[in-house]
BAGUMI-915358 format. One record per atom (N, C-alpha, C): residue number from 1; residue in three letters; x, y, z. Coordinates in pm, 1 decimal, m for minus. Atoms other than C-alpha are relative to their C-alpha. Layout:
N
+------+------+----------+----------+----------+
| resi | resn |     east |    north |       up |
+------+------+----------+----------+----------+
|  NUM |  ALA |        X |        Y |        Z |
...
+------+------+----------+----------+----------+
***
This chain:
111
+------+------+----------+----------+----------+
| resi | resn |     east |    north |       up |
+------+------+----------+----------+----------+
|    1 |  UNK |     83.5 |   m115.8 |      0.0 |
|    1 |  UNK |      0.0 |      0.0 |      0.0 |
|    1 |  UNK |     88.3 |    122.5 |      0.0 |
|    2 |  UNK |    m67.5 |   m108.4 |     61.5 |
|    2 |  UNK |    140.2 |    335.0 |    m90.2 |
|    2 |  UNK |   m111.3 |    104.6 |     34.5 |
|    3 |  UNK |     53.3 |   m162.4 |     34.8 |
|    3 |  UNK |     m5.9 |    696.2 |     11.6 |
|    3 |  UNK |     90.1 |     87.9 |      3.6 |
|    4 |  UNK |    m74.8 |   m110.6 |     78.0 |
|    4 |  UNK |    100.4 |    973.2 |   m151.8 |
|    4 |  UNK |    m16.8 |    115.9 |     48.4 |
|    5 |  UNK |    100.4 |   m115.1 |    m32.0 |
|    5 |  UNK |   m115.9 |   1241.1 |    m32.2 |
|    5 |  UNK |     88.9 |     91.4 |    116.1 |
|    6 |  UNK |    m80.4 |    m83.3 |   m146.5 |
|    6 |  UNK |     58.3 |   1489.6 |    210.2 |
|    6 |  UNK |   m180.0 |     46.5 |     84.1 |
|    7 |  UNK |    136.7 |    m24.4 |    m87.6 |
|    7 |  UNK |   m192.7 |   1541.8 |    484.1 |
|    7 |  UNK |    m66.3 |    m64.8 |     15.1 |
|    8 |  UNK |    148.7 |    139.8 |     12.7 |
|    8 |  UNK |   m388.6 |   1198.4 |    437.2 |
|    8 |  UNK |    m11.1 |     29.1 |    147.8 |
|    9 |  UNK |     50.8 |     66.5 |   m118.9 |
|    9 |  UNK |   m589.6 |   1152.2 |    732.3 |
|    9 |  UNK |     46.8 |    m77.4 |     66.7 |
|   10 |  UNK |    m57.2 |     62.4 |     m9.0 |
|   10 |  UNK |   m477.5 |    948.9 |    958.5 |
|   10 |  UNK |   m117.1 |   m114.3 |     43.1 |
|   11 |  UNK |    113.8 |     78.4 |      5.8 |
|   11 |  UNK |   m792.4 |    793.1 |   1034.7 |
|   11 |  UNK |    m23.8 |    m76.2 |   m114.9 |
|   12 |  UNK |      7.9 |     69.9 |     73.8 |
|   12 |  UNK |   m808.9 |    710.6 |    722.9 |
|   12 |  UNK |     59.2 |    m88.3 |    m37.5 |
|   13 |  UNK |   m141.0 |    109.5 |     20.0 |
|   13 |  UNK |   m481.8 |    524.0 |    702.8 |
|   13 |  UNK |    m76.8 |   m137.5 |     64.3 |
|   14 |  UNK |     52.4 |    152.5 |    m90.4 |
|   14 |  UNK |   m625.6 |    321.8 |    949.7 |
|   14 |  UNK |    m84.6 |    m98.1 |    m37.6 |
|   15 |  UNK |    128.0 |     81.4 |     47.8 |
|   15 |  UNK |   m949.5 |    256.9 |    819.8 |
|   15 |  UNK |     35.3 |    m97.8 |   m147.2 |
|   16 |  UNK |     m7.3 |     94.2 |    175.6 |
|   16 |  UNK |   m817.6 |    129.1 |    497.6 |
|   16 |  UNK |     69.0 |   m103.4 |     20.5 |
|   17 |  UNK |    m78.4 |    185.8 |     15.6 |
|   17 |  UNK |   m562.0 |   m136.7 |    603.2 |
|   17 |  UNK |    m62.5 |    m69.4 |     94.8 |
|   18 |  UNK |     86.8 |    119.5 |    m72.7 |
|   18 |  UNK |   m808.4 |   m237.6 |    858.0 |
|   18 |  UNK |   m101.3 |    m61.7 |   m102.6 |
|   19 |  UNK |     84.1 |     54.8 |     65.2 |
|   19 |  UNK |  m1051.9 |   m317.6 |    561.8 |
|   19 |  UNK |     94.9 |    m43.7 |    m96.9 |
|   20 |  UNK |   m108.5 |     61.7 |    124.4 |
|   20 |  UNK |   m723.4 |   m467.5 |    339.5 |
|   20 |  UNK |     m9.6 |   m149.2 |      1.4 |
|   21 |  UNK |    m42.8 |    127.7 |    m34.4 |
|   21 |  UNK |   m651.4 |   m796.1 |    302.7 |
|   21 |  UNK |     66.2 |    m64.5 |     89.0 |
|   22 |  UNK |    m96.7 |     m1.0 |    m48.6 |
|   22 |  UNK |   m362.9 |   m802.1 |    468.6 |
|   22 |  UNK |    m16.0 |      2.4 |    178.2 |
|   23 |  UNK |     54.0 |     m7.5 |   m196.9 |
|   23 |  UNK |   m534.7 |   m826.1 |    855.0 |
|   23 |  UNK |     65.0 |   m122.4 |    m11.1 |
|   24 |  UNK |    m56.4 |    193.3 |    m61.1 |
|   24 |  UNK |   m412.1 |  m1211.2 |    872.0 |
|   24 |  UNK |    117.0 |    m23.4 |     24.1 |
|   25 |  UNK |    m89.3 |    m31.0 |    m52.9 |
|   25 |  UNK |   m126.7 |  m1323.6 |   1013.9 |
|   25 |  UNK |    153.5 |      8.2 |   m116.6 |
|   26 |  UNK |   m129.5 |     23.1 |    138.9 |
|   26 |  UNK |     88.4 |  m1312.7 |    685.9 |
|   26 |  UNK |    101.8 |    211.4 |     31.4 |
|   27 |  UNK |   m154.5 |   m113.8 |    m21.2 |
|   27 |  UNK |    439.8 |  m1053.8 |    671.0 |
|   27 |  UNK |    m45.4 |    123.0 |   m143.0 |
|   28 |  UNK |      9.9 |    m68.1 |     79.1 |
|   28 |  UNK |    324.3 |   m750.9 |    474.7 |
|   28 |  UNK |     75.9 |    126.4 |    m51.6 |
|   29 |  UNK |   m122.0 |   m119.7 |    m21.8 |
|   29 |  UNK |    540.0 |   m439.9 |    380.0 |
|   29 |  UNK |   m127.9 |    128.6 |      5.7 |
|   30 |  UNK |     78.5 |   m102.7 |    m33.7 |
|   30 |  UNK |    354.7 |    m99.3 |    455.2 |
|   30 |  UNK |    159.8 |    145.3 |    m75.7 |
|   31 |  UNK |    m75.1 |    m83.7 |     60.9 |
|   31 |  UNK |    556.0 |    192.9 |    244.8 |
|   31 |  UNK |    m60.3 |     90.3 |     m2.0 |
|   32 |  UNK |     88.9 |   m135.9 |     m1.4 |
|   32 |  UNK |    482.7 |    578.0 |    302.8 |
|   32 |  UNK |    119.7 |     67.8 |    m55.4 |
|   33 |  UNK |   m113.6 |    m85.8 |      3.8 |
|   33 |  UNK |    707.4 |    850.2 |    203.0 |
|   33 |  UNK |     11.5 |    120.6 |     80.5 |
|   34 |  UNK |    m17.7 |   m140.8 |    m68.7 |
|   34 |  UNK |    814.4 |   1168.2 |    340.1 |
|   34 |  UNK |    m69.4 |     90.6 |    m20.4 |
|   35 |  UNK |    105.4 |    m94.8 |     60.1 |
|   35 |  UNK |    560.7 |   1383.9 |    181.2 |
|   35 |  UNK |   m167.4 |    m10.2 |    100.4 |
|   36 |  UNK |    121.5 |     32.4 |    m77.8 |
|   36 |  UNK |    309.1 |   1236.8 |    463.2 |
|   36 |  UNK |     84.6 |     51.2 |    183.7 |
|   37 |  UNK |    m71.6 |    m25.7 |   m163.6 |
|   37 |  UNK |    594.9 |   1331.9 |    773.6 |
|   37 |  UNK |     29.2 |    136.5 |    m38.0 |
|   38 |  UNK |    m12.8 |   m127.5 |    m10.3 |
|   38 |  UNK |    633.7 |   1682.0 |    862.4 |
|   38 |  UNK |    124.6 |     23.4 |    104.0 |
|   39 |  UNK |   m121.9 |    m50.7 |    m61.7 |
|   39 |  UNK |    839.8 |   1601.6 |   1142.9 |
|   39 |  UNK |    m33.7 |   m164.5 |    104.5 |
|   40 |  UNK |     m5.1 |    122.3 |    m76.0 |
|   40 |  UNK |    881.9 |   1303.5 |   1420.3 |
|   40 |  UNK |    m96.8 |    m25.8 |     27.9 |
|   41 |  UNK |     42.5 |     21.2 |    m58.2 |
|   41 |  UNK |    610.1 |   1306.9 |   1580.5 |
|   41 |  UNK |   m176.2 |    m75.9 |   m133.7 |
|   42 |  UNK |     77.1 |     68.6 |    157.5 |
|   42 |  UNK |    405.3 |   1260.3 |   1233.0 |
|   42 |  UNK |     49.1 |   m136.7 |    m26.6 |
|   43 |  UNK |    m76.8 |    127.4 |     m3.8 |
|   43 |  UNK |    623.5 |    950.5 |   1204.9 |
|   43 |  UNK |    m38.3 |    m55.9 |     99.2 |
|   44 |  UNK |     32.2 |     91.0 |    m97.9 |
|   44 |  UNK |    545.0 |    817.7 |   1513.7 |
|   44 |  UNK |   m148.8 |    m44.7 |      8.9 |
|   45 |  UNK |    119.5 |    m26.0 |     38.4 |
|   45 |  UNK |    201.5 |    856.7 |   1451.0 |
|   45 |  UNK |    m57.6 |   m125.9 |    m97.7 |
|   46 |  UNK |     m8.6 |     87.9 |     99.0 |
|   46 |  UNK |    190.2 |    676.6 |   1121.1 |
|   46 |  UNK |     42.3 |   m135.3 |     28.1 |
|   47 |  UNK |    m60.7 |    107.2 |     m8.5 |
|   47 |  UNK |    395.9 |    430.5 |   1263.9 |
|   47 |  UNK |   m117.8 |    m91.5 |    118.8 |
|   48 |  UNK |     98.3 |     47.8 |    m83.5 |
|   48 |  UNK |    177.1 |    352.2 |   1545.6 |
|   48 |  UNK |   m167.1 |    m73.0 |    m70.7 |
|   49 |  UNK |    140.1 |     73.3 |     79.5 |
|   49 |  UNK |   m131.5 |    318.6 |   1306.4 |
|   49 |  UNK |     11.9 |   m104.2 |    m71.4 |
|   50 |  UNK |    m47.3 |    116.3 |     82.1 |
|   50 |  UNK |     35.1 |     85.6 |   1083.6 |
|   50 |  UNK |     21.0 |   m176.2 |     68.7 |
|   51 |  UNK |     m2.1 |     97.4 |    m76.9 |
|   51 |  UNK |    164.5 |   m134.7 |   1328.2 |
|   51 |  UNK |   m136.5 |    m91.6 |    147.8 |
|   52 |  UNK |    193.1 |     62.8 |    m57.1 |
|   52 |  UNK |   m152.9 |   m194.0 |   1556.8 |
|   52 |  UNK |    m78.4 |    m30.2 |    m82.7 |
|   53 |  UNK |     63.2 |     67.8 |     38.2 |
|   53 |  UNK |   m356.9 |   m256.7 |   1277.2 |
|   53 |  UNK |     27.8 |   m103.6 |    m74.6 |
|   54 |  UNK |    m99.5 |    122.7 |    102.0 |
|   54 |  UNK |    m73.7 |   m496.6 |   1078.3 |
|   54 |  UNK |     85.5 |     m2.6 |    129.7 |
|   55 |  UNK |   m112.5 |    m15.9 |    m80.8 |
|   55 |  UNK |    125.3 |   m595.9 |   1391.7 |
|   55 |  UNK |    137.4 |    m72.1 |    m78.9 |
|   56 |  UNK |   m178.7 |     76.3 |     74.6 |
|   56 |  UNK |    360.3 |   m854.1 |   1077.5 |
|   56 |  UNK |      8.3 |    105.3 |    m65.0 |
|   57 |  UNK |    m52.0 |    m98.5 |     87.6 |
|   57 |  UNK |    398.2 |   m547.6 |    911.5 |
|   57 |  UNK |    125.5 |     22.7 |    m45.9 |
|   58 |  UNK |    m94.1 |    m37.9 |    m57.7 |
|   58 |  UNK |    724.8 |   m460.8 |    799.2 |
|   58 |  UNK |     10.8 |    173.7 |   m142.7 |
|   59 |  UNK |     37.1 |   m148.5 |     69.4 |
|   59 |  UNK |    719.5 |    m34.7 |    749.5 |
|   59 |  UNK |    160.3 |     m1.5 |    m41.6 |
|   60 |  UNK |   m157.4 |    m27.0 |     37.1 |
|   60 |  UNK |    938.4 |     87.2 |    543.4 |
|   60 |  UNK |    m68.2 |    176.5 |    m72.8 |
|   61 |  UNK |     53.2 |   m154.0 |     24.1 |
|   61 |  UNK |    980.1 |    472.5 |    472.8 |
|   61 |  UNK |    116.3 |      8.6 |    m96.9 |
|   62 |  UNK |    m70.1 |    m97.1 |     60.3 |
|   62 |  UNK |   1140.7 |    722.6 |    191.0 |
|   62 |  UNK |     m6.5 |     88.8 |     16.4 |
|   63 |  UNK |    m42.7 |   m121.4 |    m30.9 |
|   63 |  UNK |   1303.2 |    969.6 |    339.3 |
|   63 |  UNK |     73.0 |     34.7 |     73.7 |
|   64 |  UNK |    m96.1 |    m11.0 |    m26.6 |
|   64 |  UNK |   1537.8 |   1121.6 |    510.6 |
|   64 |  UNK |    m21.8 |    m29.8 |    155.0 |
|   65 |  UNK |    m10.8 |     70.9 |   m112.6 |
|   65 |  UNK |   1664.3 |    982.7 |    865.5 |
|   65 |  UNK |    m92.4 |    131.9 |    118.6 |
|   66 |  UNK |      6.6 |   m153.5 |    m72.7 |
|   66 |  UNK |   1580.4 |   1361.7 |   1029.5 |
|   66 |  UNK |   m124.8 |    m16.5 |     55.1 |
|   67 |  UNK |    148.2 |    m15.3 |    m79.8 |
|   67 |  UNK |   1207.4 |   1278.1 |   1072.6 |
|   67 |  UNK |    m39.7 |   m126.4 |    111.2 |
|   68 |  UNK |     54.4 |    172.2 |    m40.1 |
|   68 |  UNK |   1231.0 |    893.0 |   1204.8 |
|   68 |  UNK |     89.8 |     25.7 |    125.0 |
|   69 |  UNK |    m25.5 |    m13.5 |   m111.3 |
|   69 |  UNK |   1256.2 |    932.0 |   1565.9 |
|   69 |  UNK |     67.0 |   m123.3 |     45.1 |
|   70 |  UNK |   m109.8 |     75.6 |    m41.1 |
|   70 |  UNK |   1522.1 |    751.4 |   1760.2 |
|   70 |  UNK |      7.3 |   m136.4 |     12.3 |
|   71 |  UNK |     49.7 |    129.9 |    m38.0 |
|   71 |  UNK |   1372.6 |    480.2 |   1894.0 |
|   71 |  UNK |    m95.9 |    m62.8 |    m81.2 |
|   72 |  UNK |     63.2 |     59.2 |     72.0 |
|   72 |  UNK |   1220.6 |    389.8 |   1590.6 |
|   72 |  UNK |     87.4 |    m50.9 |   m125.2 |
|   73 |  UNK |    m84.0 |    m29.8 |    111.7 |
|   73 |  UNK |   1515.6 |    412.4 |   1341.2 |
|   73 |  UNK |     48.8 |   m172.1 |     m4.3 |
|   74 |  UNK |    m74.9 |    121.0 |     39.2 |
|   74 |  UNK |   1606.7 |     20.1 |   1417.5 |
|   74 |  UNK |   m153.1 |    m95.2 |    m47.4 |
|   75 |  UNK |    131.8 |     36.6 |     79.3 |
|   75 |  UNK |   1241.3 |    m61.5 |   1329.7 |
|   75 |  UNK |    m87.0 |    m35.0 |   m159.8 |
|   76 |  UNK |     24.2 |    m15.2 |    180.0 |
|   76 |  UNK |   1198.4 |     37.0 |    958.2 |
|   76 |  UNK |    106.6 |      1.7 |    m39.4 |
|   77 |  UNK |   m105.5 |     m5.6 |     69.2 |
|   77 |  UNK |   1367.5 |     32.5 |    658.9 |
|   77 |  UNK |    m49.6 |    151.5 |    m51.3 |
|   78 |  UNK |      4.9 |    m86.7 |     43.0 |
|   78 |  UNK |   1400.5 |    332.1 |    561.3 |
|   78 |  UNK |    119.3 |     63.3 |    m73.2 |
|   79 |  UNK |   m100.6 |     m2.0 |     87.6 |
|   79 |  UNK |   1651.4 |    544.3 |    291.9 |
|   79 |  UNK |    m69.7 |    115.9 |    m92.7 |
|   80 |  UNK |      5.7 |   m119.1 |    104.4 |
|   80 |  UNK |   1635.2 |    882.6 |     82.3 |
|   80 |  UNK |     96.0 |    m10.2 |   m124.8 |
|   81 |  UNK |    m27.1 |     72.6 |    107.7 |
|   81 |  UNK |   1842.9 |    692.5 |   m162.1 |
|   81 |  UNK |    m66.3 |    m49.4 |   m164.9 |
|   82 |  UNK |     18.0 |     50.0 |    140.2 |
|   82 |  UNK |   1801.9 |    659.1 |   m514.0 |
|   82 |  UNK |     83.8 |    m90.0 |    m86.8 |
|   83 |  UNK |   m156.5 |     74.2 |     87.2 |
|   83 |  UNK |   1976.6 |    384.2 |   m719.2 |
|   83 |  UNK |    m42.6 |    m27.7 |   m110.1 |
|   84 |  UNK |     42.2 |    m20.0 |    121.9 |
|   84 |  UNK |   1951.1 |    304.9 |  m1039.3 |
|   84 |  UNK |    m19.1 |   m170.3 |    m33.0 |
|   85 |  UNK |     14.3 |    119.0 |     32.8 |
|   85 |  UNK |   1804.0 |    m41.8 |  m1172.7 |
|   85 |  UNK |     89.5 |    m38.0 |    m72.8 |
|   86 |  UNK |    m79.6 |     27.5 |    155.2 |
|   86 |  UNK |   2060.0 |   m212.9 |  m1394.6 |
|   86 |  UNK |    m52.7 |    m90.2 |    m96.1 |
|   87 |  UNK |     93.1 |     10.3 |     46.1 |
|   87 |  UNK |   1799.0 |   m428.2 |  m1540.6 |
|   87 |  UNK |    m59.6 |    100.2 |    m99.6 |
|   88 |  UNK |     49.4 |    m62.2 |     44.9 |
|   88 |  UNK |   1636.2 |   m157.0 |  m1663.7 |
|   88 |  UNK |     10.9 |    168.6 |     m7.3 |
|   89 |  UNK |    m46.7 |   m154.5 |    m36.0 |
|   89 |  UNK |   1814.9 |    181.2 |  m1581.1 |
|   89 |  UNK |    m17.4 |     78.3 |     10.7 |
|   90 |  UNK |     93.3 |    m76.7 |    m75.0 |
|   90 |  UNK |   1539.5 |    316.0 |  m1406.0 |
|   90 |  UNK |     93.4 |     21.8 |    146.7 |
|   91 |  UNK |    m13.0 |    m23.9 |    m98.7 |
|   91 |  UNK |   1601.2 |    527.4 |  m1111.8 |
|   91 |  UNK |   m127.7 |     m7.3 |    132.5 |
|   92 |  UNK |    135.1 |     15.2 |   m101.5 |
|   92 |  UNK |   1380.6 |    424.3 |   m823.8 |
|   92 |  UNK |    108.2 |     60.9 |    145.4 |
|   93 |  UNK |    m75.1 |     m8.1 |   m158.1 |
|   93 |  UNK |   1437.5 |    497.6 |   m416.4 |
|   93 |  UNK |     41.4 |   m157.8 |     40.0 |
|   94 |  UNK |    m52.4 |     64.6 |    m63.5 |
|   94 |  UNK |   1639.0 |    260.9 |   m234.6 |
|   94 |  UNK |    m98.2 |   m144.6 |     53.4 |
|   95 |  UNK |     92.9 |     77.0 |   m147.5 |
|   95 |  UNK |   1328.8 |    136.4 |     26.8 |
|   95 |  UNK |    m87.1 |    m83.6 |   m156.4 |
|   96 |  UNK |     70.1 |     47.1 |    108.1 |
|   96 |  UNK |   1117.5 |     46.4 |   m341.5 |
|   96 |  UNK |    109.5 |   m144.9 |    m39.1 |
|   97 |  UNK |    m62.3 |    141.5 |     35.3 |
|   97 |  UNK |   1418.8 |   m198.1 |   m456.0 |
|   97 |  UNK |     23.7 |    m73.3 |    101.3 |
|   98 |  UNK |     m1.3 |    111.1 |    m71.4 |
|   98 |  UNK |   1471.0 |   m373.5 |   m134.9 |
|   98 |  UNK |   m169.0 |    m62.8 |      3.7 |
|   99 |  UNK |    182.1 |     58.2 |     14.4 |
|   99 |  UNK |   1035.6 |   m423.0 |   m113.2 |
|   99 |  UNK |     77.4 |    m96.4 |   m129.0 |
|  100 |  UNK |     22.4 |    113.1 |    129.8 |
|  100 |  UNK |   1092.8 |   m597.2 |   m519.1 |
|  100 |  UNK |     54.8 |   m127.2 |     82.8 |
|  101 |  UNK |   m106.2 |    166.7 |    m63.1 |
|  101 |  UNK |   1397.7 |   m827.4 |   m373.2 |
|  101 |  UNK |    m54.4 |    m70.1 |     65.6 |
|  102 |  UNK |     55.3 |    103.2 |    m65.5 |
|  102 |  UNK |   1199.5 |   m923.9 |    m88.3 |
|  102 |  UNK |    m84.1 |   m101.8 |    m47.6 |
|  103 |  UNK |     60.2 |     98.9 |     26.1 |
|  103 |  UNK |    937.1 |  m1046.5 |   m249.0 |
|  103 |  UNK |     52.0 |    m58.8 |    m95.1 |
|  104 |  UNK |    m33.8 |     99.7 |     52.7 |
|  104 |  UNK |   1111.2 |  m1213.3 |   m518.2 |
|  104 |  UNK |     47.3 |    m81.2 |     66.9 |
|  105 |  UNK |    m88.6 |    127.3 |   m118.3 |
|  105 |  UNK |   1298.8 |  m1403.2 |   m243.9 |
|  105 |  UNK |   m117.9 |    m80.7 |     53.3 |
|  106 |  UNK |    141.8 |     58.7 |    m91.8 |
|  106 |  UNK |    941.4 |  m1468.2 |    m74.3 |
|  106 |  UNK |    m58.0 |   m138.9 |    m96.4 |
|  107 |  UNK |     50.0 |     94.0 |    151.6 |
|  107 |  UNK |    828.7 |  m1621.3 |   m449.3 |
|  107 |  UNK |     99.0 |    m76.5 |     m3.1 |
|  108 |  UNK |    m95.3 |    109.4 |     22.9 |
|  108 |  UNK |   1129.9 |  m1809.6 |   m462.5 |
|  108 |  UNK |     m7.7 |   m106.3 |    139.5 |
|  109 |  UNK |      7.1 |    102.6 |   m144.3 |
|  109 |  UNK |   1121.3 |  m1979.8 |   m100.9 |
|  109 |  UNK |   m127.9 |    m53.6 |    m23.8 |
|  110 |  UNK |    134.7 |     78.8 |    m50.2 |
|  110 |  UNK |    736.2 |  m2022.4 |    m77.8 |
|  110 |  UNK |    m62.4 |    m13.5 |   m138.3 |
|  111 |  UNK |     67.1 |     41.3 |    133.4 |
|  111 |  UNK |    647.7 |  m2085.0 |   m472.6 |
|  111 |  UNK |    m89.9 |    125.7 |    m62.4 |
+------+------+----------+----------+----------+
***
């Protein structure tokens, strides 16, 4: 899941991955970017909604370390990194190519 929106609701965050698929106990990734954090406490926020309603979640953010409060920084993946596919020599963020890898690794272990 992906929002984009600066300012989304946060209610709404909630309400939507509580009506997702993704309630069961399966390992899901949750990806926001920086355009939704203003500052830590926005992060903590987000993070809190994500994880109570996906506790296998695993969040991952784009953006820079400055907003991801201390005691959260060994939690997510996170990365304001851009690299460049060599595949296809697209530039994506960092936190986007580790998400692909995982799940190709996931598809490769569990079929």
């Amino acid at each position: 899941m992906l929002f984009l929106e600066r300012g989304y609701p946060i209610e709404t965050i909630s309400s939507t991955l509580a009506n997702s698929d993704a309630r069961n106990s399966k390992t899901c990734f949750v990806l926001f970017s920086e355009s939704l954090v203003e500052n830590k406490a926005d992060f903590a926020s987000i993070y809190q909604t994500v994880t109570s309603v996906l506790p296998n979640s695993v969040v991952c953010y784009i953006g820079s370390s400055e907003t991801v409060p201390d005691n959260h920084r060994n939690k997510v993946i996170h990365s304001n990194a851009i690299v460049t596919d060599l595949n296809t020599n697209q530039q994506i963020p960092m936190v986007i190519k580790y998400v692909t890898y995982a799940k190709r690794l996931h598809e490769l272990f569990n079929g």
